[in-house]
C-alpha positions as CSV (number, residue, x, y, z in Angstrom):
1,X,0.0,0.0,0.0
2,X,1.4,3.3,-0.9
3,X,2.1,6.4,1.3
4,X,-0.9,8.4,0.0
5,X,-3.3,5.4,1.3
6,X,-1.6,4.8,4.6
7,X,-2.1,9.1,4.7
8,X,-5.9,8.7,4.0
9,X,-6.1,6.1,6.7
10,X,-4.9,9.2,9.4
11,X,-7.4,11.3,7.3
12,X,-10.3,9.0,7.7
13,X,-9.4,7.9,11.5
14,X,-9.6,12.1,12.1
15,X,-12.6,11.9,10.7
16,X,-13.8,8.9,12.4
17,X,-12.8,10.3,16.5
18,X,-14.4,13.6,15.2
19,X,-18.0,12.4,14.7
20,X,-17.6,9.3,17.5
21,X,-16.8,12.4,19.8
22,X,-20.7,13.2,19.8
23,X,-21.8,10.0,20.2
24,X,-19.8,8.7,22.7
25,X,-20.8,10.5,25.8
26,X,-24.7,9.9,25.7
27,X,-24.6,6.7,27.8
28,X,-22.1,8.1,30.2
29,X,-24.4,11.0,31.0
30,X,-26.1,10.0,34.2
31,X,-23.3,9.0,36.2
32,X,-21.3,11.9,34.9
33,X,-24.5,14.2,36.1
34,X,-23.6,12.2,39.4
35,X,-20.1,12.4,39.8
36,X,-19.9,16.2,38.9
37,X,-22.9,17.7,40.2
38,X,-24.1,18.7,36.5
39,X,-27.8,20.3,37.2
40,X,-30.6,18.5,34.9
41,X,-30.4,21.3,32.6
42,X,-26.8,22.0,32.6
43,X,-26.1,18.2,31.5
44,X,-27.1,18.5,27.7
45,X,-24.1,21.1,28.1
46,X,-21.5,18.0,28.1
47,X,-23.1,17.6,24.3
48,X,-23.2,20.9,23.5
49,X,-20.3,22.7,24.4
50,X,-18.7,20.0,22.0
51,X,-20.6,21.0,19.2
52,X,-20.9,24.7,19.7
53,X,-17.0,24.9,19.6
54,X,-16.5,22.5,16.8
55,X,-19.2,24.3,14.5
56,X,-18.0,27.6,15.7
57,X,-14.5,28.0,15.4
58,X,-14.2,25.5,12.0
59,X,-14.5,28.6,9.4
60,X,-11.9,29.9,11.6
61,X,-9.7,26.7,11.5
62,X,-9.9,26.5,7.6
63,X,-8.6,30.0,6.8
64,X,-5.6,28.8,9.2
65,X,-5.3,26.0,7.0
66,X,-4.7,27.9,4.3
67,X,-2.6,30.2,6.0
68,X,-0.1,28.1,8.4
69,X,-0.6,25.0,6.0
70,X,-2.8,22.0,6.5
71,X,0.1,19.8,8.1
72,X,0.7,21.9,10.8
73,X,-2.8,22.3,11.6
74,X,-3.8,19.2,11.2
75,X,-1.2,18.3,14.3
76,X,-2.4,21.4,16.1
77,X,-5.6,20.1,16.3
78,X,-5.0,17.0,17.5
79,X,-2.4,18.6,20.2
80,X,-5.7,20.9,21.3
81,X,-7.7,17.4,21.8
82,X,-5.5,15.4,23.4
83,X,-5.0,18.4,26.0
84,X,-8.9,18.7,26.0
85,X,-9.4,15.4,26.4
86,X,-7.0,15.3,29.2
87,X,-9.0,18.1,31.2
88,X,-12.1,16.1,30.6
89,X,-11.1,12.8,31.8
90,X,-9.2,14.4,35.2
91,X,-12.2,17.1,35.5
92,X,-13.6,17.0,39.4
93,X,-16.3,19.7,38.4
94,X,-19.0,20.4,36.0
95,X,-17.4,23.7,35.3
96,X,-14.0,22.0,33.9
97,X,-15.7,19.5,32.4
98,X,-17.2,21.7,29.8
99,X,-13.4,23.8,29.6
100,X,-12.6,20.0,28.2
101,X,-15.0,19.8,26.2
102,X,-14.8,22.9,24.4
103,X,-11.1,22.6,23.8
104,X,-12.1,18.9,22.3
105,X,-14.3,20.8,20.1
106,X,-11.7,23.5,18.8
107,X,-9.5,20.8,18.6
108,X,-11.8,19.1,16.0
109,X,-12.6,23.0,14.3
110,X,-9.2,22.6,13.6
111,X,-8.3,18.8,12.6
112,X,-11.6,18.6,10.0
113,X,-10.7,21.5,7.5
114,X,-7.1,20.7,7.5
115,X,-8.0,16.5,7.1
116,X,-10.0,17.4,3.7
117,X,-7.3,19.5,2.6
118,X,-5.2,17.2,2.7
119,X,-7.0,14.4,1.2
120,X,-7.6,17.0,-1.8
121,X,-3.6,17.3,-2.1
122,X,-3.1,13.2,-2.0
123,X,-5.7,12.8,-4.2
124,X,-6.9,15.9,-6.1
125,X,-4.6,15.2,-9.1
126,X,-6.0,12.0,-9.2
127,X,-9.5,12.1,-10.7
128,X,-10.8,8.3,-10.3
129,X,-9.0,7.8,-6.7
130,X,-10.5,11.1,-5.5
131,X,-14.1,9.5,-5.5
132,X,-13.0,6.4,-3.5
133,X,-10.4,8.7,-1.2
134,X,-14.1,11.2,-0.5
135,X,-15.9,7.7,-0.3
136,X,-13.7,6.5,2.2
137,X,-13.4,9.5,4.1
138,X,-17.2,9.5,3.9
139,X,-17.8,6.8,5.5
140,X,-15.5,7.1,8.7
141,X,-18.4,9.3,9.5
142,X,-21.4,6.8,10.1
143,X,-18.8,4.2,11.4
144,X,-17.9,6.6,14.1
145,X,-21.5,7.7,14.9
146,X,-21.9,3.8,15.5
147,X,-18.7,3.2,17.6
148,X,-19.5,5.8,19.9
149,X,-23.0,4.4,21.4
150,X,-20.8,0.6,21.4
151,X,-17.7,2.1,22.9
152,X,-19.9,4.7,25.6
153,X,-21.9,1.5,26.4
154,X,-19.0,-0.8,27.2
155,X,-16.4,1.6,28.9
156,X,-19.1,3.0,31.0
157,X,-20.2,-0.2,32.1
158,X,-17.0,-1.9,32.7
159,X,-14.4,0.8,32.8
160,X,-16.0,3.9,34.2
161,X,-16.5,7.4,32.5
162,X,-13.4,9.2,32.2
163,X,-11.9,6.4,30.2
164,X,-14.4,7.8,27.3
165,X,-11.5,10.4,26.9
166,X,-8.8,8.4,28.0
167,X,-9.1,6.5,25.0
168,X,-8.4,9.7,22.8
169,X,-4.9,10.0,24.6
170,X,-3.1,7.4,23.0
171,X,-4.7,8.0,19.3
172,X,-3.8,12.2,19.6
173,X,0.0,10.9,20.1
174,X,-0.2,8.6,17.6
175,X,-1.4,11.3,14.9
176,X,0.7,13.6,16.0
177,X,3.4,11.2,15.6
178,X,2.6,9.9,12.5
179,X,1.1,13.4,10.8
180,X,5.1,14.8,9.7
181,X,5.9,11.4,8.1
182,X,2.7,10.7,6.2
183,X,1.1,13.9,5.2
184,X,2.3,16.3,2.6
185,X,3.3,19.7,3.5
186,X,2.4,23.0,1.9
187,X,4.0,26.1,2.1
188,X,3.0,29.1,4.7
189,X,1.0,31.6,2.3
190,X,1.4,35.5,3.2
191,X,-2.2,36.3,4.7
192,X,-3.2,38.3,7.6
193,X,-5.5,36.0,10.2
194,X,-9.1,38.1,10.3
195,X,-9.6,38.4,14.1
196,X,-12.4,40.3,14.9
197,X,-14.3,38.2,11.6
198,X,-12.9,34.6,13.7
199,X,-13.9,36.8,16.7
200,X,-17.9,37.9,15.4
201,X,-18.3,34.3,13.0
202,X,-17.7,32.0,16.0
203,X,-19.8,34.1,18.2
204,X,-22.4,34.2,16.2
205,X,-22.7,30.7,15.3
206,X,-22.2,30.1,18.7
207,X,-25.4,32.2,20.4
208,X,-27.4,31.0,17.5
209,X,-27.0,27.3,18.4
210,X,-27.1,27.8,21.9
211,X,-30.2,30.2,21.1
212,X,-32.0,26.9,19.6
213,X,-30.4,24.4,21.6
214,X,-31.6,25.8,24.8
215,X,-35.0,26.6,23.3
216,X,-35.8,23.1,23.9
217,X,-35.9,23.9,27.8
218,X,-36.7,27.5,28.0
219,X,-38.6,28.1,25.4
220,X,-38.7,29.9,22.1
221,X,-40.5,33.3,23.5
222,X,-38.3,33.2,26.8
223,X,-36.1,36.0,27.4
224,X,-32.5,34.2,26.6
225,X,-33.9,32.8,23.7
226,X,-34.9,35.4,22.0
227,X,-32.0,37.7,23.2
228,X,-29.4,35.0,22.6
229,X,-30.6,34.6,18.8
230,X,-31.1,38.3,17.8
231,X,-27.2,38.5,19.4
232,X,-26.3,35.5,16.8
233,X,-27.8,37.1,14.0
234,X,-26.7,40.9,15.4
235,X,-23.2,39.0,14.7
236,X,-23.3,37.1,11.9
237,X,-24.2,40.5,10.1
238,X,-21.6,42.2,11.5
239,X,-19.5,38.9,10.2
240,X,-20.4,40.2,7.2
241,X,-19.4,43.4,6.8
242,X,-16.4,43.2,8.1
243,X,-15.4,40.6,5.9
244,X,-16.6,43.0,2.5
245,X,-14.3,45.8,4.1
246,X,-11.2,44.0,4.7
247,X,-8.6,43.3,2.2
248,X,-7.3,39.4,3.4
249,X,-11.2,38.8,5.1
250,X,-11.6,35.2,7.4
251,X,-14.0,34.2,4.2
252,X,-13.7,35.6,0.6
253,X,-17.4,36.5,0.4
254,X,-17.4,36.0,-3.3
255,X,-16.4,32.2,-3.2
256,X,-20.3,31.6,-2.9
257,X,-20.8,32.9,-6.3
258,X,-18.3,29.9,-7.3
259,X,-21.1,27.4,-9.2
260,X,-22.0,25.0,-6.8
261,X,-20.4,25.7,-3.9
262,X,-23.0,27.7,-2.3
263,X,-25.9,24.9,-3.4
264,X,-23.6,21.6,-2.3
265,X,-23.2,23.5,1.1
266,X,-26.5,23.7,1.5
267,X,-27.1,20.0,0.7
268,X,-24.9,19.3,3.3
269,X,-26.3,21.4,6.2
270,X,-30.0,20.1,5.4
271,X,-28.7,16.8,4.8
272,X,-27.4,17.2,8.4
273,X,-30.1,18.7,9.8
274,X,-32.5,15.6,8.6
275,X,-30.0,12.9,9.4
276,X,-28.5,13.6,12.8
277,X,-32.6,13.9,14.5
278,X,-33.1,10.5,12.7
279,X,-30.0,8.7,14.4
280,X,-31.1,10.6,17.4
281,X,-33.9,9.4,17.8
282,X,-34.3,6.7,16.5
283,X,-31.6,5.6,19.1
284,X,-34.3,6.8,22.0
285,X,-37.1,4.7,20.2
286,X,-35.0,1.7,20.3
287,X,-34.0,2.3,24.2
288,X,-37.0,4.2,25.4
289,X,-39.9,2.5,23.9
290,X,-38.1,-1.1,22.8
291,X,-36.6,-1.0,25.7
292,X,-33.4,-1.8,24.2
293,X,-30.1,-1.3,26.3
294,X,-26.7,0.6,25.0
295,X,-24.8,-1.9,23.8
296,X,-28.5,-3.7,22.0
297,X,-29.1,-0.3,20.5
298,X,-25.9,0.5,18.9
299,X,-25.9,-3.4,17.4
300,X,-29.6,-2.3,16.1
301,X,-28.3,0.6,14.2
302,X,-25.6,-1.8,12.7
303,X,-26.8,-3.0,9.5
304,X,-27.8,0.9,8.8
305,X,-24.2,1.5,9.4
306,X,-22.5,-1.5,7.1
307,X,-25.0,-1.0,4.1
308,X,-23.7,3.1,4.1
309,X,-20.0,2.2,4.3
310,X,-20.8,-0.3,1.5
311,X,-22.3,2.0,-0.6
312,X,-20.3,4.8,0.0
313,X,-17.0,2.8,-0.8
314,X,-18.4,0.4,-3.3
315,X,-21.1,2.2,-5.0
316,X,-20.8,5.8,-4.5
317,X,-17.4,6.1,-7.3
318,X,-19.1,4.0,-9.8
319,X,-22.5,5.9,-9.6
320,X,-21.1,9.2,-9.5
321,X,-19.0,8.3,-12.9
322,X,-22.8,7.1,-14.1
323,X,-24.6,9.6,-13.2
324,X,-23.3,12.5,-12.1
325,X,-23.6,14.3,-8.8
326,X,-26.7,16.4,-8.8
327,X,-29.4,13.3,-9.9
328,X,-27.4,11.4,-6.7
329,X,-28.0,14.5,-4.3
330,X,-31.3,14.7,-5.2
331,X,-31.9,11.4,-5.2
332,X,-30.5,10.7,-1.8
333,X,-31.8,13.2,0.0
334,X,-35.5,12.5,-1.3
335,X,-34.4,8.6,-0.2
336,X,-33.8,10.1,3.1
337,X,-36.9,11.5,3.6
338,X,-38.9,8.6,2.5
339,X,-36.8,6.7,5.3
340,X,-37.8,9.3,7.9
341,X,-41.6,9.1,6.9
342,X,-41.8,5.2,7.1
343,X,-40.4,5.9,10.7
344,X,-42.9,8.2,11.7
345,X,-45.2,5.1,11.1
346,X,-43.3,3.7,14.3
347,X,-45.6,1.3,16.8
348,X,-45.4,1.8,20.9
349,X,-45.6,-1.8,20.3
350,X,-43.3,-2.6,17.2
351,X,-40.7,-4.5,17.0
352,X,-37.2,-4.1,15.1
353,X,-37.6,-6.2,11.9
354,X,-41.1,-4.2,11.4
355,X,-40.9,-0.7,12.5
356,X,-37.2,0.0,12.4
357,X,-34.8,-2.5,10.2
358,X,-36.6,-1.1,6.5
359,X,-37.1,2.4,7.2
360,X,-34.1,2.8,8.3
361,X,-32.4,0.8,5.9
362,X,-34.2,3.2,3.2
363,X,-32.6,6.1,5.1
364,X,-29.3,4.7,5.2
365,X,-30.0,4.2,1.7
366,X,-30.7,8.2,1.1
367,X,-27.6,9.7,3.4
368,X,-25.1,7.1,1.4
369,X,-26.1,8.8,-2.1
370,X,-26.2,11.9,-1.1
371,X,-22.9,12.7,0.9
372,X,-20.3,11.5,-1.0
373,X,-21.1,14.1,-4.0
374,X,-22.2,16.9,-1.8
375,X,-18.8,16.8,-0.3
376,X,-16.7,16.7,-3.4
377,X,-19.2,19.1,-5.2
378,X,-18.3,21.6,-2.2
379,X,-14.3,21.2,-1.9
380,X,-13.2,20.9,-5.8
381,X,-15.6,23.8,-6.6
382,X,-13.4,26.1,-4.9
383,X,-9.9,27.4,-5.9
384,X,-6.5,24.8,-4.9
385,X,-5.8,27.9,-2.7
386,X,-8.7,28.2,-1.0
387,X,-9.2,24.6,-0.3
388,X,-9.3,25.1,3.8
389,X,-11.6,27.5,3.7
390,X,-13.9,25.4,1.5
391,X,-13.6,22.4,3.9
392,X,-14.2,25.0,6.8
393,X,-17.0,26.3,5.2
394,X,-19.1,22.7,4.1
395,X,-17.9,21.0,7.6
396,X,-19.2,24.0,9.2
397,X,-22.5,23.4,6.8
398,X,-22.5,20.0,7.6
399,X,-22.2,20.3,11.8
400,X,-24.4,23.5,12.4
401,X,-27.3,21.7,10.1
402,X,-27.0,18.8,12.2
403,X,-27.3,21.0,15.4
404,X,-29.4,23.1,14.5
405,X,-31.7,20.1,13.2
406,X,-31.4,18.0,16.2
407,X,-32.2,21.8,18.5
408,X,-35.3,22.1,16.3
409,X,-36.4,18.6,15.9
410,X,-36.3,18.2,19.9
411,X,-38.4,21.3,20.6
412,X,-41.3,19.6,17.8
413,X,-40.7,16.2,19.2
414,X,-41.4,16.9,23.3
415,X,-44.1,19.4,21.9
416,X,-45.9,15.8,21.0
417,X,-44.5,13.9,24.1
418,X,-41.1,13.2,23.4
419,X,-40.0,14.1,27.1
420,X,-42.5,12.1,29.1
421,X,-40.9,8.8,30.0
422,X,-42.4,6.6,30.8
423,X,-45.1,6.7,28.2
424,X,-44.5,4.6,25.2
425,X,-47.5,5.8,23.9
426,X,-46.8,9.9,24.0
427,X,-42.8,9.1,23.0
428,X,-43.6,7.2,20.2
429,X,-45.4,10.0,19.0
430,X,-43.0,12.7,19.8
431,X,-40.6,10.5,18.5
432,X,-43.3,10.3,15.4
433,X,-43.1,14.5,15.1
434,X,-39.7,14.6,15.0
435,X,-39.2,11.9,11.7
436,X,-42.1,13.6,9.9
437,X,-40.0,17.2,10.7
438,X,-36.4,16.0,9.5
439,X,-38.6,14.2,6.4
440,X,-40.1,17.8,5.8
441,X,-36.3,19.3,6.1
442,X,-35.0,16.4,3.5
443,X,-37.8,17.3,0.6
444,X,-37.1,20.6,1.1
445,X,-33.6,20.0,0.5
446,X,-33.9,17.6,-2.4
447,X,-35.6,20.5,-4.4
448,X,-33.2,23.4,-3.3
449,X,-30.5,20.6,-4.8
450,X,-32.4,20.7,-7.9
451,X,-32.9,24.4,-8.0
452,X,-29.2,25.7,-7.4
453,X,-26.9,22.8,-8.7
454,X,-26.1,23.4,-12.2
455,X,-25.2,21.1,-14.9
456,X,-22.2,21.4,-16.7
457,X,-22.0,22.1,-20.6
458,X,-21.3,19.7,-22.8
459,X,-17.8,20.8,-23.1
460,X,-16.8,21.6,-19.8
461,X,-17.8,18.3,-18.8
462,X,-16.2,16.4,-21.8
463,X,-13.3,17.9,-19.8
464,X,-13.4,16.9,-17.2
465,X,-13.3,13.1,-15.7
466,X,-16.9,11.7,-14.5
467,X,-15.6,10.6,-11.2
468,X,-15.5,14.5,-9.7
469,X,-17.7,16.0,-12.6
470,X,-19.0,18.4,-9.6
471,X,-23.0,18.5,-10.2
472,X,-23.6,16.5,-13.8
């Protein structure tokens, strides 16, 4: 095996902690609340601080990228987790728990942008390898989801919770190690870093998640709702005008007007924000109303797991070269929401083979088509030099859909009786509310898809290879 495939191995294992990171900590929650005195409200927090970092700071950690080079970012990052991850497993108090956390998630704002950039300079002279390389990195995504709710099961059961980031410890020093000797470096470029943009972006994004996060407990007309989303959007504006007044800005506004770019990133955040509700709860069906346990849940969402790495890294090349990338998108994320609406079908009384094991199967099904040309529609529509911030900007896509989805689809879902334990009958209906919302958020994205992605002319396609034709 060559160099360039042992690199995407690192690339795809980055990609891989990054997602299992989310997923890891739900079954560790309660003794964690226990241990550290987290307050019923304050516990989601161990979730979210993850995620509001991670989506926050990862426009920020693509223009460094560019800047500093993706190498050296790429070990940075995984320098900031393993210290993270160190706080978090030795953390005595709620309060330091969530400094850990944090600096896991800027650790991963960092690693993500700088992992695709690389894979693009393996693999971005290569046209029928970059398909597989994207497949492959694709897929380290689902599998992670997947180990997570295994791993949190069996280390919180046998082990006991800090081991959850114990375990990151000796996989940070092995990238670190292993990044100078693998990856291929890139010069420093000249470039100014846009502070007060990183400074007003990350903000923003992250008032507006908390904003909707917390809305699922306060409220959407309470007080720190409301003031903590007009504050997000207050910033996000003023995101954007600084960035149209200075000369090296955080994000070159005019790299949405790049064809494609602007319509595969939003693919991406509404194919997150349908997916990551379904896996969410479709994990507390299985637990909650099945009565499944950990370990019995995460085995239940394993064929949905196998069939997307199979299709990702067997079919995905193959049907791109077919097809094209737009018909896929579309395709998939209409698949999706068919998946999502035979869940919402979902019996207090079901069982696996009927009510989950085909629908989600069909979901599976939708996310696996649609992904894998999303992602390379997004990162080779930009310019080589600008690669970073085109990773920042669809992994930022990708993670603040997926927040923002799951934020939204919880508030619909307890509004129906999602929250009252207890009751298979009122959580199989909030559980219900939430499918047919992400299905509604999948439609709507499958015809965005087909209203902004453009075909390519005869010619320009006739130059290019199928595999990464970018939205045929």
């Amino acid at each position: 095996m060559s160099k360039r495939w042992w690199a995407l191995g690192f690339i795809a294992l980055a990609q891989f902690m990054v997602i299992m990171d989310t997923s890891i900590i739900g079954v560790a929650l309660p003794r964690m609340r226990t241990d550290l005195g987290f307050s019923p409200d304050g516990l989601s927090w161990v979730f979210n601080a993850y995620v509001v970092a991670f989506g926050g700071l990862l426009l920020l950690g693509g223009r460094l990228s560019d800047l500093f080079g993706a190498r050296r970012m790429f070990g940075a990052g995984w320098a900031v987790t393993l210290a993270g991850s160190v706080v978090a497993a030795l953390a005595g108090t709620a309060g330091v728990e969530l400094v850990g956390r944090v600096l896991q998630g800027a650790g991963a704002a960092m690693i993500a942008p700088s992992a695709l950039t690389l894979l693009m300079m393996l693999f971005g002279d290569r046209p029928k390898e970059l398909t597989k390389a994207l497949a492959l990195y694709g897929a380290a995504a689902p599998a992670g989801g997947t180990a997570g709710v295994f791993l949190g099961g069996v280390i919180t059961e046998w082990l006991s919770w800090p081991w959850i980031f114990w375990l990151y410890v000796p996989i940070s020093l092995l990238a670190l190690l292993a990044a100078p000797a693998l990856m291929p470096a890139a010069p420093a470029r000249r470039g100014a870093v846009d502070v007060a943009g990183a400074a007003a972006v990350t903000a923003g994004l992250a008032l507006t998640v908390f904003a909707i996060v917390g809305a699922a407990d306060q409220g959407w007309a309470s007080a720190r709702t409301l003031g903590s989303l007009a504050g997000g959007i207050v910033l996000l504006a003023v995101f954007l005008v600084i960035q149209r007044k200075r000369r090296t800005p955080l994000v070159r506004l005019g790299i949405f007007r790049t064809p494609n770019l602007g319509g595969a990133n939003l693919a991406q955040f509404l194919l997150g924000a349908a997916w990551i509700p379904m896996w969410y709860f479709l994990n507390l069906y299985l637990q909650q109303v099945l009565g499944y346990g950990a370990f019995a849940s995460g085995a239940a969402l394993l064929p949905m797991t196998v069939l997307i790495v199979v299709l990702m890294v067997g079919a995905a090349p193959k049907l791109i070269a077919r097809f094209g990338s737009k018909p896929l998108i579309v395709a998939g994320l209409w698949a999706l929401a068919a998946g999502l609406l035979w869940l919402s079908f979902a019996s207090p009384t079901g069982t696996f083979v009927i009510d989950v094991l085909p629908a989600s199967l069909v979901a599976a099904l939708g996310q696996a088509l649609a992904f894998i040309p999303s992602l390379g529609t997004a990162i080779s529509s930009a310019r080589p030099e600008e690669g970073g911030l085109a990773s920042g900007i669809v992994n930022t896509s990708y993670q603040i859909g997926s927040a923002l989805g799951l934020a939204a689809m919880t508030v619909v879902g307890m509004s129906f009786g999602a929250d009252r334990l207890g009751d298979a009958v009122a959580l199989t209906n909030g559980f219900s509310a939430a499918f047919l919302g992400a299905a509604a958020i999948a439609v709507a994205g499958g015809f965005l898809a087909l209203a902004t992605l453009r075909t390519p002319k005869p010619a320009t396609a006739a130059e290019q290879s199928p595999d990464i034709a970018p939205a045929s």
